[in-house]
C-alpha positions in Angstrom: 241.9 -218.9 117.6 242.1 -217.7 121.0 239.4 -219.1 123.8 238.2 -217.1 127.0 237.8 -218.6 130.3 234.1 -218.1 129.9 234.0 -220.4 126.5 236.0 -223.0 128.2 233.4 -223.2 131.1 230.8 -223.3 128.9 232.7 -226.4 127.0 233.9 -227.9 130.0 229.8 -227.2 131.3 228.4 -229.4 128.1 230.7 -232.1 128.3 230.2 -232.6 132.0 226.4 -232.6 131.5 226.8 -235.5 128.3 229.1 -237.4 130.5 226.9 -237.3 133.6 223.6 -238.4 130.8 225.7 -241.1 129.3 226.3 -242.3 133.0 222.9 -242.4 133.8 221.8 -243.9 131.0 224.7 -247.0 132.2 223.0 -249.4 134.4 224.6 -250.5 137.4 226.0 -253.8 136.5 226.7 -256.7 139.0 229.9 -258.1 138.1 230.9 -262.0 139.3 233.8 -264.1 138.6 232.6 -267.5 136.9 235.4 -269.8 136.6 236.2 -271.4 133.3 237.3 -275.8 133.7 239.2 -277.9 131.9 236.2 -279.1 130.5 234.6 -276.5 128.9 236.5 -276.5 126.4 236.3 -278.0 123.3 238.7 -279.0 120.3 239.2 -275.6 119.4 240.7 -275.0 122.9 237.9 -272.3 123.3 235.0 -272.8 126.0 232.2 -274.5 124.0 228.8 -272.3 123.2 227.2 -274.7 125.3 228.9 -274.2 128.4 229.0 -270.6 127.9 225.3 -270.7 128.4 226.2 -273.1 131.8 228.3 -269.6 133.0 225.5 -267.4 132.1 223.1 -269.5 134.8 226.1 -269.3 137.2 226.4 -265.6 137.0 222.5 -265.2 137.2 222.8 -267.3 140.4 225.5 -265.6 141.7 223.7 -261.8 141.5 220.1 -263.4 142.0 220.2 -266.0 144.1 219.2 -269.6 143.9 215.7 -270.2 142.7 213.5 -270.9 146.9 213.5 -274.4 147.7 216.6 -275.5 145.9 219.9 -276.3 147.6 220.9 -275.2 151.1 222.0 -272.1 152.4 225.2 -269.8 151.5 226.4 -266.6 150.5 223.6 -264.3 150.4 223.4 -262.6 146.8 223.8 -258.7 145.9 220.2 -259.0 145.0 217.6 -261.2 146.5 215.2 -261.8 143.7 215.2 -265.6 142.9 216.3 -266.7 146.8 213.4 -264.9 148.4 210.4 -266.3 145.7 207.5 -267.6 147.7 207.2 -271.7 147.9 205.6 -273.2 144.6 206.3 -270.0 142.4 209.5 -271.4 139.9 211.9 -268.6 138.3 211.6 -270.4 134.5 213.8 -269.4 131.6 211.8 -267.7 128.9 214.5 -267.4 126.0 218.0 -267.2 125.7 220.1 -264.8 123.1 223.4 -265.1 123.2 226.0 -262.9 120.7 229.1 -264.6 120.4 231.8 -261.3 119.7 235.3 -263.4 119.9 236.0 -266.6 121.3 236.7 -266.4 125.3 239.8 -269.0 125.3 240.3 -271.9 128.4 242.1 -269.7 131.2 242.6 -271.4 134.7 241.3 -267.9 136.0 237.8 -267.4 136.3 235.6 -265.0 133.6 234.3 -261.5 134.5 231.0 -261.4 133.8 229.0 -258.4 133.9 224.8 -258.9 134.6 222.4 -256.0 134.9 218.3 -255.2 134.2 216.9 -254.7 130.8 212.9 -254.4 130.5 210.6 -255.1 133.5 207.4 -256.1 132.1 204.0 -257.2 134.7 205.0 -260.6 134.9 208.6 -261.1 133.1 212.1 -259.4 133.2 215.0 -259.4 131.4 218.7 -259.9 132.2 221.7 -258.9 130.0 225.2 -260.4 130.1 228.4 -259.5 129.6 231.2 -262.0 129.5 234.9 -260.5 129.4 238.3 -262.5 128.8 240.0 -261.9 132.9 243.2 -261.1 131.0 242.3 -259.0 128.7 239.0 -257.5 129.5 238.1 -257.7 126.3 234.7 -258.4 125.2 233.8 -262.3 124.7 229.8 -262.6 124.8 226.5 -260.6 124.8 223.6 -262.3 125.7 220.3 -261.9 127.6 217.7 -263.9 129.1 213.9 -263.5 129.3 212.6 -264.8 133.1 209.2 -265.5 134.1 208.2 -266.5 137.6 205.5 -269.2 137.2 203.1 -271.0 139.6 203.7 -274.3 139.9 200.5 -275.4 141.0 198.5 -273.8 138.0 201.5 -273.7 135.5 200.5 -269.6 134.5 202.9 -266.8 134.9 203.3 -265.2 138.1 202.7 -261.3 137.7 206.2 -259.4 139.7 205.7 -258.0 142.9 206.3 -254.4 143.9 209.2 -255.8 145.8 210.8 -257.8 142.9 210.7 -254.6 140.8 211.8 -252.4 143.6 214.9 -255.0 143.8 215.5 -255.4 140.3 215.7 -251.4 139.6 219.0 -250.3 140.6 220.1 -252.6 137.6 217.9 -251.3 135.3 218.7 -250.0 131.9 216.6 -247.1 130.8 
């Protein structure tokens, strides 16, 4: 079968417009380096489920911030949602899902981990987690968490500002 410039266009024209809608349809992913210690690990020489929930929090720290109030000041984050919460609003843990795809083995290199913006709901969000092995970039752990700010005067949820979800949209998957 022979092909005509005008047929190739035309396939090379569809499979740039799926690639370009698949892209769009990636989120933007923050990606941080958590490092894995010695002991993390348990007898299985694997880092224990526990503390792979300890490098999820450090990642969310590392691309959020630090929750307002809490420790002093540093490196400012990619995005400023946590850091910049107004005094007596908490950033609270919701739930926790976490998908354990192959063990991620003790390295004395840090993780990559990959965090981006699932659903942004009135007064809640979620965050979605990637963690790779740094060697060979293979997939270790899908997780996500469900975040609520909360007042901690009154204990009720906090509705998200127009600036939070401005913030948070970049990462957003859609």
């Amino acid at each position: 079968m022979t092909s005509t410039a005008e047929e190739n266009t035309t396939a090379q024209g569809s499979a740039g417009q799926e690639a370009a809608a698949q892209e769009a349809s990636v989120p933007r992913r923050i990606t941080v380096s958590v490092p894995m210690r010695w002991g993390d690990m348990d007898a299985y020489g694997h880092i224990n489920n526990v503390q792979i929930v300890r490098m999820l929090e450090e990642a969310r720290i590392a691309a959020f911030g630090p929750p307002g109030g809490t420790g002093l000041p540093g490196i400012e984050p990619p995005v400023a949602v946590f850091s910049d919460v107004e005094e007596g609003v908490m950033t609270l843990v919701v739930e926790h899902k976490v998908r354990y795809v192959r063990t991620l083995d003790y390295r004395n290199i840090p993780a990559v981990v990959e965090i981006w913006v699932g659903a942004v709901k009135g007064a809640s969000f979620d965050l979605h987690y990637l963690i790779k092995d740094p060697v060979t970039g293979e997939d270790c752990v899908k997780a996500s968490t469900h975040l609520a700010f909360v007042d901690e005067a009154t204990g009720r949820v906090r509705r998200l500002t127009p600036e939070q979800k401005e913030r948070l949209e970049p990462y957003r998957a859609h």
